[in-house]
Residue frames relative to the residue before (quaternion, step in Angstrom):
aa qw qx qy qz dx dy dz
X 1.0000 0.0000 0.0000 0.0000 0.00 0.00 0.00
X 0.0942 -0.8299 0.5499 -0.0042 3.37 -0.66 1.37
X 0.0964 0.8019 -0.5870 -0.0555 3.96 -0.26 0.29
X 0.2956 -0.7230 0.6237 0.0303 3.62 -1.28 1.33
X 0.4591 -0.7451 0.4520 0.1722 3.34 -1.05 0.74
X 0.4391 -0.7284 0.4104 0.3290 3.60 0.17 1.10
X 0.7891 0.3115 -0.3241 0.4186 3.93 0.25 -0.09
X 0.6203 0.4555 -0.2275 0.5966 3.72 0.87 -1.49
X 0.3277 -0.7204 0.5661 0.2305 4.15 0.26 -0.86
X 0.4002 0.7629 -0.4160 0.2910 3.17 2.02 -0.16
X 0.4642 -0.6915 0.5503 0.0595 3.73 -1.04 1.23
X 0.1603 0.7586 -0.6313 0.0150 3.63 -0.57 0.24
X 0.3681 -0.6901 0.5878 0.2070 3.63 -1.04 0.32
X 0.1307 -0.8579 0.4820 0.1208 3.49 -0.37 0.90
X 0.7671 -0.0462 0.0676 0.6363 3.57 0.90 -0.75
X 0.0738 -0.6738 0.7246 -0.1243 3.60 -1.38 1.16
X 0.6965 0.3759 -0.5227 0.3170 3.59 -0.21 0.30
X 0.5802 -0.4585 0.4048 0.5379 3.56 -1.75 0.06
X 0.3842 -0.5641 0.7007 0.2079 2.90 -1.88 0.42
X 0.0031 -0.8433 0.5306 0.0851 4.21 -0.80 0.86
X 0.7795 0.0553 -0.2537 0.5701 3.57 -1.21 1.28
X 0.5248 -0.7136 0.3056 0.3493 3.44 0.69 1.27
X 0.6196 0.5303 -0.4397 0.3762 3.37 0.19 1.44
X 0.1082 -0.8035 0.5810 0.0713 3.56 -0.45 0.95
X 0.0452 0.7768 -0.5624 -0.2798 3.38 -1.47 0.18
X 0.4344 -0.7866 0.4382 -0.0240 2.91 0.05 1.95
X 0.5907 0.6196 -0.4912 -0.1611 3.17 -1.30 -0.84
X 0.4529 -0.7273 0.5070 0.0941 3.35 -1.61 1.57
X 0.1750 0.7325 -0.6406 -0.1500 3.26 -1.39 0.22
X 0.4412 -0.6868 0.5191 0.2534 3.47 -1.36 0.57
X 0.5932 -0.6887 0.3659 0.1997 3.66 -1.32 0.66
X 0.6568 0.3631 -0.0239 0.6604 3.04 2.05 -0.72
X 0.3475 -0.6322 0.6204 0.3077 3.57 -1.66 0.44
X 0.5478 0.5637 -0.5290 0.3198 3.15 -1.35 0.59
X 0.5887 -0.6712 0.3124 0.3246 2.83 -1.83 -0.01
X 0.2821 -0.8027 0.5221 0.0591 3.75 -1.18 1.21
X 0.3075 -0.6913 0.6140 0.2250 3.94 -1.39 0.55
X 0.2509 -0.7771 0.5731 0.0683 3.08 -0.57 0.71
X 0.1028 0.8139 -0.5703 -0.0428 4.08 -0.50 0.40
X 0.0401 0.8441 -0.5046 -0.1767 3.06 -0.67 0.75
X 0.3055 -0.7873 0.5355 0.0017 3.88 -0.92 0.97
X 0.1579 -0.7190 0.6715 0.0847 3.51 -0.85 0.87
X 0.8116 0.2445 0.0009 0.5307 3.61 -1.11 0.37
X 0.6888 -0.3862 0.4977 0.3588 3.93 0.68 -0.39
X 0.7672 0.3742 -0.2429 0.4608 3.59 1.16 -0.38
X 0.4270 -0.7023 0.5170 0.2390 3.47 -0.48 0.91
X 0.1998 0.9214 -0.3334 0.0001 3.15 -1.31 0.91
X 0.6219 0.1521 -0.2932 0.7100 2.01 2.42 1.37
X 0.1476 0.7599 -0.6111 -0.1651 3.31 -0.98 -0.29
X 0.0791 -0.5533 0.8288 0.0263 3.90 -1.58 0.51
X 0.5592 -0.5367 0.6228 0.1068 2.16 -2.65 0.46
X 0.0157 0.8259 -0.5237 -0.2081 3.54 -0.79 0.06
X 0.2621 -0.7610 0.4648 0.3691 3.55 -0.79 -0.24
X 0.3400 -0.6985 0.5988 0.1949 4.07 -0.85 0.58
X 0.5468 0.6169 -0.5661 0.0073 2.89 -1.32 0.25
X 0.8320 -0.4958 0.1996 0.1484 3.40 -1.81 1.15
């Protein structure tokens, strides 16, 4: 799961490991406020993406 910051274009990796018995207990946070795309990709394939919004 990659998410890019809609002004700066700055990229950050939020989560890379497997996820088992279809539950993760993840949690992301972003370095900046604003708004970010998230994509998330299995294998290289993309297979989503949303918006969120940051802020402080």
């Amino acid at each position: 799961m990659l998410a890019t910051h809609k002004k700066t274009k700055e990229t950050v990796q939020l989560y890379e490991w497997e996820i088992d018995n279809n539950k993760s207990g993840a949690k992301f946070s972003l370095d900046k406020p604003g708004l970010w795309k998230s994509d998330v990709s299995i294998d290289e394939e993309l297979l989503t993406s949303f918006i969120v919004k940051a802020e402080n």
